[in-house]
Structure formats: C-alpha cells, structure tokens
C-alpha positions in Angstrom: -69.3 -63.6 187.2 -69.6 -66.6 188.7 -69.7 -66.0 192.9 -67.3 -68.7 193.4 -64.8 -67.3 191.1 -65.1 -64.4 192.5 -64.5 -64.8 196.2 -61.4 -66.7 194.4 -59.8 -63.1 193.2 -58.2 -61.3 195.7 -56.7 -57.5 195.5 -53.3 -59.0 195.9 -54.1 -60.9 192.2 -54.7 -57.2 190.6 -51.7 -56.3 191.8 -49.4 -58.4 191.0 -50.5 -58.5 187.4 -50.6 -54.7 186.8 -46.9 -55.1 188.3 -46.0 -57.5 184.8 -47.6 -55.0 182.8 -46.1 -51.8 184.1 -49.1 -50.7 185.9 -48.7 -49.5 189.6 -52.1 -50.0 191.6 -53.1 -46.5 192.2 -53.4 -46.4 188.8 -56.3 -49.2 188.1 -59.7 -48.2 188.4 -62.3 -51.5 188.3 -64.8 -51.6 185.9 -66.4 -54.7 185.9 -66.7 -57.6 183.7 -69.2 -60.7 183.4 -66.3 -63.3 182.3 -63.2 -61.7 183.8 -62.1 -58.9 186.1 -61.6 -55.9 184.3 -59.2 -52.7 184.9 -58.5 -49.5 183.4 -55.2 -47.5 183.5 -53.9 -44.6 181.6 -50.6 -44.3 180.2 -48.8 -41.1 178.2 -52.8 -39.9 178.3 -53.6 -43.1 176.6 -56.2 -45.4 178.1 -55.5 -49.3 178.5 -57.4 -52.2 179.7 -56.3 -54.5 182.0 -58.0 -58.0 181.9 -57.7 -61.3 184.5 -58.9 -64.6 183.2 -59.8 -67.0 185.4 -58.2 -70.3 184.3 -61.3 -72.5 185.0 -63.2 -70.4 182.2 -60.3 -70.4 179.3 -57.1 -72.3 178.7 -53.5 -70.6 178.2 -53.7 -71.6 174.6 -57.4 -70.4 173.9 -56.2 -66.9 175.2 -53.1 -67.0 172.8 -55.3 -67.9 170.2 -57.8 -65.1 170.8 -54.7 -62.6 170.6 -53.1 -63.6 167.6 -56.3 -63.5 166.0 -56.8 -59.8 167.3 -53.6 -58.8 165.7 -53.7 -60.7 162.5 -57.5 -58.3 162.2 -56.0 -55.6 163.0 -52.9 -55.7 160.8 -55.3 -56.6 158.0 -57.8 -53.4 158.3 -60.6 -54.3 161.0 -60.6 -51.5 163.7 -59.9 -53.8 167.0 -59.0 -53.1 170.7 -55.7 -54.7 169.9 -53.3 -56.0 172.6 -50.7 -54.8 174.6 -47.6 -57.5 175.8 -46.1 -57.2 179.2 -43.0 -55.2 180.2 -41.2 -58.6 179.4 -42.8 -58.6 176.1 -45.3 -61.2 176.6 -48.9 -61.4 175.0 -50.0 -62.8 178.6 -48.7 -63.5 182.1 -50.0 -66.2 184.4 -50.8 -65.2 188.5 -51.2 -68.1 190.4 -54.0 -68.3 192.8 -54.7 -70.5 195.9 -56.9 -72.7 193.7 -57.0 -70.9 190.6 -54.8 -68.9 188.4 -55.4 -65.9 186.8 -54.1 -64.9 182.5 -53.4 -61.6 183.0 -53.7 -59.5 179.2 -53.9 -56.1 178.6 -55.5 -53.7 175.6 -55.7 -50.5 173.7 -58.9 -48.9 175.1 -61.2 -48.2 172.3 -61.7 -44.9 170.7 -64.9 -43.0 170.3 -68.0 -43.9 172.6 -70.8 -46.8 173.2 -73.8 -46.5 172.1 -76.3 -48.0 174.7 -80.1 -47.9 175.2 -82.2 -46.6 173.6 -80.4 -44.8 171.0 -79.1 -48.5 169.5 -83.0 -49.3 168.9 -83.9 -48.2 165.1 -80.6 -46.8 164.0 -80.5 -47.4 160.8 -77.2 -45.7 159.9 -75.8 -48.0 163.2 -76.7 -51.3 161.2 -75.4 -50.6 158.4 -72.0 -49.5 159.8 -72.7 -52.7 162.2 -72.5 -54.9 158.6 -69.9 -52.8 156.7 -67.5 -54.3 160.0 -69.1 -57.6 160.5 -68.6 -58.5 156.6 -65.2 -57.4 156.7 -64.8 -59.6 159.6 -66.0 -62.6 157.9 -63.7 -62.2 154.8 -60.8 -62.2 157.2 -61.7 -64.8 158.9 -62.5 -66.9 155.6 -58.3 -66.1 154.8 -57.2 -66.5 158.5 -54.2 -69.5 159.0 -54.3 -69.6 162.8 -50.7 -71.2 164.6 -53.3 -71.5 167.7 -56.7 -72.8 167.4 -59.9 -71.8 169.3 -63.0 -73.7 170.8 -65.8 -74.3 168.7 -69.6 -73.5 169.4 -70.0 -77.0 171.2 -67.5 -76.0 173.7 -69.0 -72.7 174.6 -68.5 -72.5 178.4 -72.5 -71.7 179.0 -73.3 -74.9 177.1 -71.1 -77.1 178.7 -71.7 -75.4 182.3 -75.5 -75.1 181.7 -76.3 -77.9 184.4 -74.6 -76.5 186.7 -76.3 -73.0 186.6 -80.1 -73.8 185.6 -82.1 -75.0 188.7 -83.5 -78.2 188.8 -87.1 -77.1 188.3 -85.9 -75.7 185.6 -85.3 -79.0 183.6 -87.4 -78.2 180.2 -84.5 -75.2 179.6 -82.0 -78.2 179.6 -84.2 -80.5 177.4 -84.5 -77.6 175.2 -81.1 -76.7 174.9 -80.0 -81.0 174.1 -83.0 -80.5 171.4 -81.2 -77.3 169.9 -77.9 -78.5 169.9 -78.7 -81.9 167.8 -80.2 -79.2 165.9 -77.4 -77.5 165.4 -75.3 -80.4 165.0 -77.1 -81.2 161.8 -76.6 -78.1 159.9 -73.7 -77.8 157.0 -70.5 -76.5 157.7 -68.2 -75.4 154.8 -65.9 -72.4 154.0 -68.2 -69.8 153.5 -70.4 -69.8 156.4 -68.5 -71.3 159.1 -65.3 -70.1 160.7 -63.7 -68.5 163.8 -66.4 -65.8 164.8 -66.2 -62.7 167.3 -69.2 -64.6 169.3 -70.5 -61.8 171.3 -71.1 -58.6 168.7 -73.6 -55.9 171.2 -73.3 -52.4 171.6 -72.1 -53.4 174.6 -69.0 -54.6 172.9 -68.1 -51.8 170.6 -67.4 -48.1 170.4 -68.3 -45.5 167.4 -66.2 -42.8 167.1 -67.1 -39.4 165.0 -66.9 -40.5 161.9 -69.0 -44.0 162.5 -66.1 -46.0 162.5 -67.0 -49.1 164.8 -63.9 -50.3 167.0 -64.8 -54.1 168.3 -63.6 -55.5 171.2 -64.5 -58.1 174.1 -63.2 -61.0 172.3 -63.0 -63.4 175.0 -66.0 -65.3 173.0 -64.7 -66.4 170.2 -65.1 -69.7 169.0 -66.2 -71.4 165.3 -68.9 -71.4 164.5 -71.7 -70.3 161.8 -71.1 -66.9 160.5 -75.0 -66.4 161.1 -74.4 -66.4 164.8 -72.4 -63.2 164.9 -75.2 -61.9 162.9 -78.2 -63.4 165.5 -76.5 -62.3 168.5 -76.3 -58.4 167.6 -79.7 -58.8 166.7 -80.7 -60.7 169.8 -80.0 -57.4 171.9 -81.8 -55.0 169.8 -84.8 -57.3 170.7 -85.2 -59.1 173.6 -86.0 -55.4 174.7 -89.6 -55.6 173.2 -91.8 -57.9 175.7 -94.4 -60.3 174.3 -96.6 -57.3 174.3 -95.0 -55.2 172.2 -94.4 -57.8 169.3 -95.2 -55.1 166.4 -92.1 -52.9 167.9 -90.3 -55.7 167.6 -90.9 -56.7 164.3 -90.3 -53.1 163.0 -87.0 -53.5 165.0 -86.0 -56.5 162.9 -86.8 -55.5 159.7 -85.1 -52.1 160.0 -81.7 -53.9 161.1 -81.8 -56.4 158.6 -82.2 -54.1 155.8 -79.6 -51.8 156.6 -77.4 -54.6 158.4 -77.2 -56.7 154.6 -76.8 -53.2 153.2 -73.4 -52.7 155.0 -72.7 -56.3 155.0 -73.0 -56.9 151.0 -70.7 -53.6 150.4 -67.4 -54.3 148.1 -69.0 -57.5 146.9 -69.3 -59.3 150.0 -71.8 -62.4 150.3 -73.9 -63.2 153.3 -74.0 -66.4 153.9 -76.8 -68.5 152.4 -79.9 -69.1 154.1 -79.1 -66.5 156.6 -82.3 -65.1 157.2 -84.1 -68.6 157.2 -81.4 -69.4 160.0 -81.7 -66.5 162.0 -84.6 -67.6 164.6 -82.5 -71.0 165.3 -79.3 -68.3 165.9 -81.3 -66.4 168.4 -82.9 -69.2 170.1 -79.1 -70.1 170.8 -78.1 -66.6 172.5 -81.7 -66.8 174.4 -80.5 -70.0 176.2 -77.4 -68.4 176.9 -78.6 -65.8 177.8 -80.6 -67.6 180.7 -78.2 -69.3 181.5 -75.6 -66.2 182.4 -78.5 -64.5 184.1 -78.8 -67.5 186.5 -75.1 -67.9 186.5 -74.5 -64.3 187.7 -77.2 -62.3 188.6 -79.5 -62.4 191.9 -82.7 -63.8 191.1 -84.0 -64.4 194.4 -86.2 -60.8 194.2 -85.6 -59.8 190.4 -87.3 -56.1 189.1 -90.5 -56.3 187.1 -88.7 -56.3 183.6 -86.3 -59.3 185.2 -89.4 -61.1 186.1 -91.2 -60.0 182.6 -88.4 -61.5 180.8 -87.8 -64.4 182.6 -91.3 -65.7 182.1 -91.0 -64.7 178.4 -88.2 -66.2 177.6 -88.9 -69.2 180.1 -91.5 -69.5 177.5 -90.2 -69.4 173.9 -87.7 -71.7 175.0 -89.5 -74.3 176.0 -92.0 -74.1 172.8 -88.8 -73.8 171.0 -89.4 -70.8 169.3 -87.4 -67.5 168.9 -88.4 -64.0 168.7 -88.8 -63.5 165.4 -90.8 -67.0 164.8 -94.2 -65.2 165.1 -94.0 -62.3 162.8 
C-alpha cells in the first residue's frame, strides 16, 4: 500500500462502511491488503470479507464492472468469492474521506485453504487444477457481454504510476518498461486470445478445498488483456523463487507447470491460445516490472533481507537486458 494512502484511512472510514454492510466494529478483524484495506467478519458462522478501495487507485465504474463480472462467473460455473450488496442492497457504498473516498464492497470468504510456499513449488496435480479453472475462465470470458467495461493492460495502475515509485537512479527500469510496452503494443489482438482477464492468478489469490476445487478471488486486477498473461503471472510466482543460481530448479519448475497446466487447461476441448508458450517470457517480463515496481511502491527498501537484496539485483538485472526468467533455458 502506498504510505500516502494509507495515513489517508482512518479507523473512523472502517467503521462507517462495516455500518452499510451490517457489520458492527467489534466484529472486523484486519488482515491486510497490498491495493486496499481489507477486513474479515463472520456472519450466521459464515466468514465475509470486507474490502475499502481507495478512489485514487480504481473508479466507481471499474469496481461495478469487476462485480458484475464476478457474478456473471459465478452464475455460469467458475468457483468465485462472489459478492455481497449492502444492507440497502447495493453492490458498493462510497465513504468519503478528507481527501479521498473510500468504495466500500464486501465478499463470500473463500472455502477450503491456501496453498503457500513451498508446497505450490512442483505440484503437479495443483497445475493442472490451476488450468482446468483458468480455461474455463477464458471460455467465459470469450462469451461475456459486460453493461460496465474495465481498464485494459495499458491502464494498469503500476504502469501508469511507475514514475512515480522507481527512483531516479533507477532510470534503465523505466526505459525498459517504454521498450516492453511498444512491444506489447505491437502484438495481435482478436477473440481468442485477448479479453477481460483475472490479472493477478497466485496462490496467494486462491483457495483449494478437499476435493481440489480452486475458489479464485482478489479481483481487483482485472483488466483486458492477453489471455497469456493470466497464464505468465501464475507462473511468475512459482519462479521468481529460484535465484540466478539455481537456474536448473527453475527450469524443472517450468516444465512441470506447463505440462500439467495445458493438461488442465486443454480439458473439454478447450484451446490455448496460439503461440502461448513462444509468448510466455515477454508475459513474465511484464509481471517482473510490476513486480519492482509494487515492491518500491510499498515495501521498505532502505535495509532489505538478503533474499530482498538477492532479488533485487537479479531482477534489476533481467530487466534491463530485457530478458525473462525463462529466456536462458
């Protein structure tokens, strides 16, 4: 979270916006968030999310599109976090703030568990279940008629905001990232491999419950974009992990997922889009920018940890000789 935005919410804001959902304040518990502010609450032994939105990150409309998208997936199969309207029976509430104002929405708490580090790294049976949902995702998407529209990838907050974040001796990262996005900017767009995307698939962002049914949620990053980015960024995470030095632990990382992950993905017919693992590396070279660019956004980095610093200069690195980490397999 960005520090200004956050010295912005006060406990007042929680408050009042539990208050339009039902929610009394001893019952929200805060659990964090990197975009937003994020509460839990139970409710008839259900657990519910409670979610603040600062309005210089998203616009009213962006949030209404996110949620009708949620509930057209969900009403059409996809396992989702789905949302919850206020006690006046709307999809989201506005708090307004001295300088900012705050979307208030609320969600089903996800069933089942997370599935962190290291039991995410060569799970085979994860990838595949990991492409079983993101394929079904994609047909959806490819039939979706939204009444509200979302951003696309060029209006990604980190890309637009990236100036403001990455420090001046920093400059090759920004030179990088205008190289990357005329790159981008070139490729083909059509039906079948471009469309409104989750934009932020990590274990991080999903639960598996006992049966290996993935629930998805987070989807405060949607946007359009290539279908091949929803593919790149779960990747990304399983390994940016592996340091420069352990590049053959990487490799067996990516082939693993890939294989099961097309498995899953290719069930009931389903096509991956073409070119997709020729595109991958230009994919993950996208989320390693932003990547860099949240850390420097929100983190610390004044006295990072060794793996911080490791991964810093590695990534420093491959961005600036505009290379990904799969490029040297």
């Amino acid at each position: 979270m960005d520090p200004k935005i956050k010295s912005m919410f006060l406990d007042e804001h929680a408050i009042e916006g539990a208050a339009l959902f039902g929610v009394s304040p001893k019952e929200l518990t805060f659990i964090g968030g990197f975009q937003n502010f994020i509460y839990s609450y139970n409710r008839d032994e259900l657990k519910y999310i409670l979610r603040f939105t600062p309005s210089t990150l998203r616009t009213w409309d962006g949030l209404a599109a996110e949620i009708e998208w949620i509930r057209y997936l969900s009403e059409n199969g996809l396992s989702v976090s789905n949302s919850i309207s206020s006690i006046d029976g709307k999809n989201m509430e506005r708090i307004q703030g001295n300088m900012i104002d705050f979307y208030v929405t609320s969600f089903r708490h996800a069933p089942g568990r997370k599935i962190g580090y290291p039991e995410c790294l060569g799970n085979s049976i994860l990838y595949e279940q990991c492409g079983r949902m993101t394929g079904l995702l994609h047909v959806l998407t490819k039939q979706y008629k939204p009444t509200a529209k979302r951003h696309t990838w060029k209006s990604n907050e980190y890309l637009l905001r990236a100036r403001n974040y990455i420090p001046s001796e920093q400059q090759p990262i920004l030179l990088a990232l205008d190289k990357l996005k005329s790159q981008l900017a070139s490729l083909p767009v059509t039906a079948d491999n471009f469309g409104l995307i989750h934009g932020d698939i990590n274990v991080g962002n999903f639960t598996v419950d006992e049966s290996g049914e993935i629930t998805l949620f987070d989807f405060d990053e949607c946007q359009y974009s290539w279908f091949i980015e929803d593919i790149a960024i779960q990747l990304y995470y399983l390994l940016y992990v592996f340091g420069e030095d352990s590049k053959s632990e990487r490799k067996m990382q990516y082939e693993l997922f890939t294989k099961h992950f097309e498995q899953g993905y290719t069930e009931d017919g389903r096509q991956l889009p073409d070119g997709w693992k020729e595109q991958l590396g230009l994919f993950l070279r996208l989320r390693e920018i932003i990547v860099f660019v949240g850390m420097h956004r929100s983190w610390d980095l004044s006295q990072p940890d060794d793996w911080t610093r490791d991964f810093l200069q590695d990534s420093r690195m491959r961005i600036t000789k505009g290379i990904s980490l799969i490029d040297e397999f």
